[in-house]
C-alpha positions in Angstrom: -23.2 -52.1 -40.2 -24.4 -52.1 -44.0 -23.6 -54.7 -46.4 -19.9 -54.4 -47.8 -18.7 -52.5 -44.6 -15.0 -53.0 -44.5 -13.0 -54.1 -41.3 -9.9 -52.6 -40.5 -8.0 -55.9 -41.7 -9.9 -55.6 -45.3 -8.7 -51.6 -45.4 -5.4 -52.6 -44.6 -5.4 -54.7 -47.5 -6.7 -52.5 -49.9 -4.3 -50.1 -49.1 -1.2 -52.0 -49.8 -2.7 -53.3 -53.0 -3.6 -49.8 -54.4 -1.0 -47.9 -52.4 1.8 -46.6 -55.5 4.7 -46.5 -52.6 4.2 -50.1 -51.9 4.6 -51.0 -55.6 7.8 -49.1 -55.6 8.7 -50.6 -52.6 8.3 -54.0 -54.5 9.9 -52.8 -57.7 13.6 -52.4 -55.8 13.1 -56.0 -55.0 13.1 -56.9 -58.4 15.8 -55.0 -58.9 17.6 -56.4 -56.1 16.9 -59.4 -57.5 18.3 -58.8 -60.9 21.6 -57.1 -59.4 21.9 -61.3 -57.6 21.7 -62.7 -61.6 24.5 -60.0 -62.9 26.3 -60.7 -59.7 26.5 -64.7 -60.8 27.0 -64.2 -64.5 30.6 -65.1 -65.7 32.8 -62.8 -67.9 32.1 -62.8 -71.6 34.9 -63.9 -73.8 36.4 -61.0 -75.8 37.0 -61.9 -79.7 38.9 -59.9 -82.1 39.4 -60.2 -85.7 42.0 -58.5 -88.1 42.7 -58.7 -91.5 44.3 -57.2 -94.4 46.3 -57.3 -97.9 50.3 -58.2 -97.3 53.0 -56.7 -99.8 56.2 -58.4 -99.8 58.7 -55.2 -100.4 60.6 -57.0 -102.5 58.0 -58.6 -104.9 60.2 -61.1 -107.0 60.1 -62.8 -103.7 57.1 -63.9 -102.2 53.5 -62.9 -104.2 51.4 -60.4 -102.3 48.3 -61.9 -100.1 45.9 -61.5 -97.5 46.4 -62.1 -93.5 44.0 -62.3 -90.6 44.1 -63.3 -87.3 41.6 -64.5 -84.7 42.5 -63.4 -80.7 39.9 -65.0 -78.3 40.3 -64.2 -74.6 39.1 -65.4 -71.5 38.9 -63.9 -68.3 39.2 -66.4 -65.3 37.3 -65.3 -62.6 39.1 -64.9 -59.1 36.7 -67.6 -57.1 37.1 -65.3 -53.9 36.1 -62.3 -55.8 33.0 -64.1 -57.2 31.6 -65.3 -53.9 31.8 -62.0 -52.2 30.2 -60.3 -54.8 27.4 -62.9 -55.0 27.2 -62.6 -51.2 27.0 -58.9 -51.3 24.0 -59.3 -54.4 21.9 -61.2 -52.0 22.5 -59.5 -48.8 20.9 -56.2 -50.8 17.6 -58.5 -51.7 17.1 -58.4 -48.3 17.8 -55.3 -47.6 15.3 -54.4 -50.4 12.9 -56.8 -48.9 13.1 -55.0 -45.5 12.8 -52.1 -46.8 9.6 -53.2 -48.7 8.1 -54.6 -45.4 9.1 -51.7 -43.7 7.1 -49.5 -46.0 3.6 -51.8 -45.5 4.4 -51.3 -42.1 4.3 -48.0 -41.9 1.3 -47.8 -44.5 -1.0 -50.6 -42.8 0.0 -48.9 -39.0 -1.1 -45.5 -40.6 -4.1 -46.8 -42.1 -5.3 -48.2 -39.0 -4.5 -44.8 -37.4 -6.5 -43.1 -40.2 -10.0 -45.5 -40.3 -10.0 -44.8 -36.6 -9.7 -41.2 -36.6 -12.4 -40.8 -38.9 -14.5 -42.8 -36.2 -13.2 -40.3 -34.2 -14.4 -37.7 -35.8 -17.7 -39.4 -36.6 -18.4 -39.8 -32.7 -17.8 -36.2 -32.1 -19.6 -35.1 -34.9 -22.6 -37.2 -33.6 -22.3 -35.9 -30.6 -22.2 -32.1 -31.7 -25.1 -33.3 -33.5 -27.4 -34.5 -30.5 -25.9 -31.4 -28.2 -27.4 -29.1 -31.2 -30.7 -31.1 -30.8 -30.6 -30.7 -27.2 -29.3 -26.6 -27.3 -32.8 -26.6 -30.0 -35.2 -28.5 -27.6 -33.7 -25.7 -25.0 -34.5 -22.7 -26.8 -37.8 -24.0 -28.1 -39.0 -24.7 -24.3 -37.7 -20.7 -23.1 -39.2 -19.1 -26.1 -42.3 -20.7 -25.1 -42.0 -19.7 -21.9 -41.2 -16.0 -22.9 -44.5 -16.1 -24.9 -46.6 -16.9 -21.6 -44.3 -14.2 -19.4 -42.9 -17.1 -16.9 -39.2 -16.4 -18.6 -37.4 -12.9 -19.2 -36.7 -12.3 -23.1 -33.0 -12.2 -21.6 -32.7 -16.1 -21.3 -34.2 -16.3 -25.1 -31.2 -14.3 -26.5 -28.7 -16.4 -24.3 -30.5 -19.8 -25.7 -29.9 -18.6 -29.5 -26.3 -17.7 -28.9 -25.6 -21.0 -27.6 -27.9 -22.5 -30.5 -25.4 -20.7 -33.0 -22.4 -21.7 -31.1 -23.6 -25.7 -31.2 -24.6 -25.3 -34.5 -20.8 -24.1 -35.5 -19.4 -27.1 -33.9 -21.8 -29.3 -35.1 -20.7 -28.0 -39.2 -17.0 -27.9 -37.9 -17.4 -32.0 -36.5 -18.8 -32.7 -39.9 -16.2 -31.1 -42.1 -13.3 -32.9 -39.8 -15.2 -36.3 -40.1 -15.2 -35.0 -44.2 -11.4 -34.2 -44.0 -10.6 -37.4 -42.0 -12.5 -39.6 -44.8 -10.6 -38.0 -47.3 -7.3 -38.2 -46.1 -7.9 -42.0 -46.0 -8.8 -42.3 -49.6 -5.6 -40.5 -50.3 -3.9 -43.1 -48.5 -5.6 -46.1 -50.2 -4.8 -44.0 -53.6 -8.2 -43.9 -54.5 -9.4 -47.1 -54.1 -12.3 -46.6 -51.8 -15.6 -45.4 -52.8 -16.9 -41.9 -51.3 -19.2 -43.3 -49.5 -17.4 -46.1 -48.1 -18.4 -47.4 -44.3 -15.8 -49.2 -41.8 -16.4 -51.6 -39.0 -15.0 -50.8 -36.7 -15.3 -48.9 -33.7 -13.7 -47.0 -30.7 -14.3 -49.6 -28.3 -12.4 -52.6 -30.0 -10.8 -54.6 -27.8 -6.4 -54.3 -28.0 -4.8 -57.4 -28.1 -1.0 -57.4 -27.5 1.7 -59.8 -26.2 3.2 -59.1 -22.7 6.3 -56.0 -22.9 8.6 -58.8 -21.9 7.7 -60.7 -24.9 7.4 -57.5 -27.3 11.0 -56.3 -25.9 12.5 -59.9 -27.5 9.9 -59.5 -30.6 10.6 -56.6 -32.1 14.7 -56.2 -32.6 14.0 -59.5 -34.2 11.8 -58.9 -36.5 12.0 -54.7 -37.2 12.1 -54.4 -41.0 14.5 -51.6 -40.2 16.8 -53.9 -37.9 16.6 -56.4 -40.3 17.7 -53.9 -43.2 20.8 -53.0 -41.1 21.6 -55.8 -40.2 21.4 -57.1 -44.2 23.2 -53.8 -45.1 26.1 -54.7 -42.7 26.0 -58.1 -44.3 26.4 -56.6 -47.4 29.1 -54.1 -46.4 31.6 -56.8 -45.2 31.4 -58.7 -48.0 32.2 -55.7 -50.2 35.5 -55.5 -48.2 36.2 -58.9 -49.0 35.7 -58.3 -52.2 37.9 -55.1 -52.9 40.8 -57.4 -50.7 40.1 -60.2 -53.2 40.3 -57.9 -56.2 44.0 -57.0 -54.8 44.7 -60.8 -55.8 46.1 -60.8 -59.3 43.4 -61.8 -62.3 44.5 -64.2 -65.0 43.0 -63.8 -68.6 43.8 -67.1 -71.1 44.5 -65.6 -74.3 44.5 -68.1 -77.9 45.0 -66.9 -81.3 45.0 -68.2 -84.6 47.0 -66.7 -87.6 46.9 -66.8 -91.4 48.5 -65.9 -94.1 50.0 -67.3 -97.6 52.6 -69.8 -96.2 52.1 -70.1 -92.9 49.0 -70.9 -90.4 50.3 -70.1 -86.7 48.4 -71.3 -83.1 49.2 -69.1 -80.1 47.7 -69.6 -76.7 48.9 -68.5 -73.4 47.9 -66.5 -70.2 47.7 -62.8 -69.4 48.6 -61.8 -65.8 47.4 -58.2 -64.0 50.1 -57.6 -61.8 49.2 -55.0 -58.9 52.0 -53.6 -58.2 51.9 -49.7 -58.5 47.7 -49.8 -56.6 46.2 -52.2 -54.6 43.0 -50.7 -54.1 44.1 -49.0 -51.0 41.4 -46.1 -51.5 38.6 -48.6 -52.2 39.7 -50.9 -49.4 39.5 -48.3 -46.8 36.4 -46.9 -48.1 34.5 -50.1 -47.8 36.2 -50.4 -44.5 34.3 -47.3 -43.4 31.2 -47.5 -44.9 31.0 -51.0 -42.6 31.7 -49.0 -40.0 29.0 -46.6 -40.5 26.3 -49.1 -40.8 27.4 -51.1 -37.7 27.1 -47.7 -35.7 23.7 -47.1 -37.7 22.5 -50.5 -36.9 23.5 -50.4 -32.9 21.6 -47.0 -32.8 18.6 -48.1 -34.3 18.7 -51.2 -32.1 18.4 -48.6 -29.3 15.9 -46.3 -31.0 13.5 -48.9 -32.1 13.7 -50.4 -28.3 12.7 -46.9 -26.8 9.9 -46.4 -29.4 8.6 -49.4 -28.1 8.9 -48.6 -24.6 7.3 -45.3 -25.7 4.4 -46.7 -27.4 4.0 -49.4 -24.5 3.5 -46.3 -22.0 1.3 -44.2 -23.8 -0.9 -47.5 -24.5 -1.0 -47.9 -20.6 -1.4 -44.2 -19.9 -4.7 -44.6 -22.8 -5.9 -47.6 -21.0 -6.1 -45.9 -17.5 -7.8 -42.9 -19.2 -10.5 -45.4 -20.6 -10.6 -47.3 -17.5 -11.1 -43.8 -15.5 -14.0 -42.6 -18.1 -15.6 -46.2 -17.7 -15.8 -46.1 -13.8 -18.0 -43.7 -13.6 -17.2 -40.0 -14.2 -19.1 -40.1 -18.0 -22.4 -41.1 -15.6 -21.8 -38.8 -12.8 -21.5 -36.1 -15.6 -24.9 -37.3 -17.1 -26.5 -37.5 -13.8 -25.6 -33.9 -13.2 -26.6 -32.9 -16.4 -29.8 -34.4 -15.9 -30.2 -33.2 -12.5 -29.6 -29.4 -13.8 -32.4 -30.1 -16.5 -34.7 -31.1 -13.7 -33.8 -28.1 -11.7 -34.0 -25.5 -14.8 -37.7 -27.3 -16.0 -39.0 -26.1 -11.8 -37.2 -22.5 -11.6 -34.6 -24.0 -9.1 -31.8 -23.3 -11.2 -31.1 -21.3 -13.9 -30.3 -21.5 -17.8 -26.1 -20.7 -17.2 -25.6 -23.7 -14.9 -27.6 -26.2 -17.4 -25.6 -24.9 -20.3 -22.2 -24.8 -17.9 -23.2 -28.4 -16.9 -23.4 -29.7 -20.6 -20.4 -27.9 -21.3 -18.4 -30.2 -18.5 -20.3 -33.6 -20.3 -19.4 -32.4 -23.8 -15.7 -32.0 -22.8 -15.6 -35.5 -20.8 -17.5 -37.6 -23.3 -14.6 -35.6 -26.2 -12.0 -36.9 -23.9 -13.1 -39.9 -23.7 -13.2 -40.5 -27.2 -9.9 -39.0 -27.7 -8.3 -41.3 -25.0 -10.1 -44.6 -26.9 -8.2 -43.0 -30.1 -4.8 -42.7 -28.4 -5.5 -46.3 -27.2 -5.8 -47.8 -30.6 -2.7 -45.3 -31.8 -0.6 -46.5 -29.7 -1.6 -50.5 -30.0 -1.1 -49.1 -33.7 2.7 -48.3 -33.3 3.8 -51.4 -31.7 2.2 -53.2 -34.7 4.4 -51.1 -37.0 7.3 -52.0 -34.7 6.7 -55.4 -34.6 5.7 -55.3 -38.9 2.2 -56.9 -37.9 0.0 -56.4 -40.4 -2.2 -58.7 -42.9 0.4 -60.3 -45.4 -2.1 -62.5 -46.9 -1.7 -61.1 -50.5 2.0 -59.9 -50.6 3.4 -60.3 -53.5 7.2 -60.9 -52.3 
C-alpha cells in the first residue's frame, strides 16, 4: 500500500467528522441540552408599575396629587410539576443522544459497505483487465496463425469479437470502480482526495462475538432501543406532569401604594382554582402518546432482533460461499482453463471451448468476489446493530 493509505477504521473517522448529517445529529443534542436548562429555570417575578395625577372632586377638600403603586408577583412552582418536567428535559437528551449514535451508526456501517465495494469493483475491474490481456495474447497467436494457413480466417473474426466484448467489460469494470469511488467521497462530504487509496481488502478476516452473545448485545445497546426506551421515559413523565399541573398553583402577590396622605403595604396569595378543566384532553393525550411509544418500542425490540438474526444468516451463508470458492472450485476452474489452453496451442481442441472455459473462470472468480463482499456486508450490519464503530473523536 502507498504512504497515507487509509484503513477502514481511519475512513470511518473521517466520515463522521466531515459527514454534515452527523453535525446535525449533534446539533439536536445541544438543543436537548438547552431544553434540560429551560426545563430547571424558575418563574420570573412579574412587576407592574402605575401611576398618575389624583383630583379630589371636591377641591376645597384635599389638594390634588400624584399616586402610584408597585404590584410584584411571584409564582410558586408546584415541586411535582417541576420534577417531571425536569425529568422529561433529560429523558429527551438522551433520546437526542441515541439518535445521534444512531446516525454514526448507520454512516460508519455504510461507509465500511462503500470502501469495500469499491475494492470490489477494483478486483473485477483488474480482472476484466488481465481477461482483455489474455482475449489480446489470443487473437495475436490466431492471426499469426492465419498468416502461415495453419488457422481458418473464421477463428480470427471470432477472436476480435470476443476482444471487443472483453474490452467493453473491461471500460464498464473501470467506470463502476469510478462510480463506487465517487459515491464514497459523497459520503465523507468531500473530504477525501480523488486519488485516495484504502487498505483494505476482500480477504480481511470478520471478527464477531458468538450469536448468543450478539442476541443479549444488541437490544442493550441499539441506539434505536435505547431512543425508545428514553422516549417512553420521557412520555411518562409528561403524564405526570399534566396530572401535577391539575394541582392548584399558588402565586404570592405584594404591593406597595402611594399617594398624598397615605402609604399602604398589601401582600397576600393568588390561588388558580381548577374547577371548570382539569386538563382532561391533555391528560389523555399524553396518556396515548405513552402508549404509542411503548408499542413502538416492543416492535422495534422485535425488529432489531430479527435484523440480527438476518444479518447473522446471510454472514454464515457468505462464509460457506467463501469457504466453497476456497476448497478448490477457483483451481479446478484454472486447471481447466489451462488445460483448454494446452489443448487449443496442439489442435486438440478448438477456440469456442477455450473461450467457453474462461467464461466459467470469469463467472466463478466474480462470485467469489461478490460472496467476500456479502461477507464483510453483512459483518457490516451487525456492527450498525450493535453501534460498533470508532468513537475515539466523538464530540458528545
Amino acid at each position: 500500500m502507498p504512504v497515507g493509505a487509509l484503513s477502514i477504521e481511519a475512513l470511518q473517522r473521517l466520515g463522521l467528522e466531515a459527514n454534515g448529517l452527523v453535525r446535525a445529529a449533534q446539533s439536536q443534542v445541544e438543543m436537548a441540552q438547552a431544553g434540560v436548562v429551560r426545563a430547571t429555570a424558575y418563574p420570573n417575578p412579574t412587576v407592574s408599575l402605575i401611576g398618575g395625577p389624583q383630583h379630589p372632586r371636591i377641591p376645597a377638600a384635599n389638594p390634588a396629587t400624584n399616586t402610584r403603586q408597585v404590584t410584584v408577583s411571584q409564582t410558586i412552582e408546584n415541586p411535582f410539576v417541576r420534577s417531571a418536567r425536569i425529568g422529561s428535559a433529560e429523558a429527551g437528551v438522551e433520546a437526542s443522544r441515541a439518535s445521534f449514535h444512531q446516525v454514526r451508526a448507520d454512516l460508519a456501517a455504510q461507509l465500511r459497505v462503500r470502501a469495500y465495494e469499491l475494492l470490489l469493483r477494483q478486483e473485477i475491474a483488474r480482472m476484466e483487465a488481465s481477461v482483455f490481456d489474455l482475449m489480446e495474447e489470443v487473437r495475436r497467436r490466431i492471426q499469426v496463425g492465419v498468416g502461415v494457413g495453419e488457422t481458418a480466417r473464421f477463428e480470427l473474426i471470432r477472436a476480435d469479437a470476443e476482444v471487443l466484448n472483453a474490452a467493453s467489460r473491461k471500460e464498464a469494470a473501470l467506470l463502476n470502480a469510478q462510480r463506487a469511488r465517487v459515491a464514497l467521497m459523497q459520503f465523507t462530504a468531500g473530504a477525501l482526495k480523488p486519488d485516495f487509496v484504502i487498505s483494505a481488502s476482500l480477504f480481511d478476516p470478520v471478527n464477531l462475538p458468538p450469536l448468543e452473545q450478539l442476541r443479549l448485545e444488541v437490544p442493550a445497546v441499539n441506539p434505536d432501543v435505547l431512543r425508545l426506551q428514553a422516549e417512553s421515559e420521557q412520555a411518562r413523565l409528561r403524564i405526570d406532569q399534566e396530572r401535577a399541573s391539575v394541582l392548584p398553583s399558588v402565586d404570592v402577590v405584594y404591593s406597595n401604594y402611594q399617594d398624598a396622605q397615605y402609604t399602604d403595604n398589601r401582600g397576600g396569595l393568588k390561588v388558580t382554582i381548577p374547577l371548570l378543566y382539569q386538563r382532561r384532553g391533555e391528560i389523555n393525550a399524553a396518556v396515548a402518546d405513552s402508549a404509542r411509544v411503548r408499542e413502538t418500542l416492543d416492535y422495534r425490540r422485535f425488529e432489531i432482533g430479527q435484523l440480527l438474526e438476518s444479518a447473522w444468516q446471510g454472514l454464515q451463508i457468505a462464509q460457506r460461499r467463501v469457504e466453497m470458492f476456497e476448497g478448490g472450485i477457483i483451481k479446478e476452474a484454472e486447471n481447466a482453463l489451462q488445460i483448454a489452453q494446452a489443448a487449443y496451442r496442439f489442435g486438440e481442441r478448438p477456440l469456442i471451448e477455450v473461450l467457453d472455459t474462461q467464461r466459467v473462470l470469469r463467472g466463478i472468480l466474480a462470485d467469489s468476489l461478490q460472496a467476500r463482499f456479502d461477507l464483510q456486508a453483512a459483518a457490516a450490519e451487525i456492527d450498525r446493530l450493535r453501534a460498533y464503530y470508532p468513537r475515539e473523536q466523538a464530540h458528545e
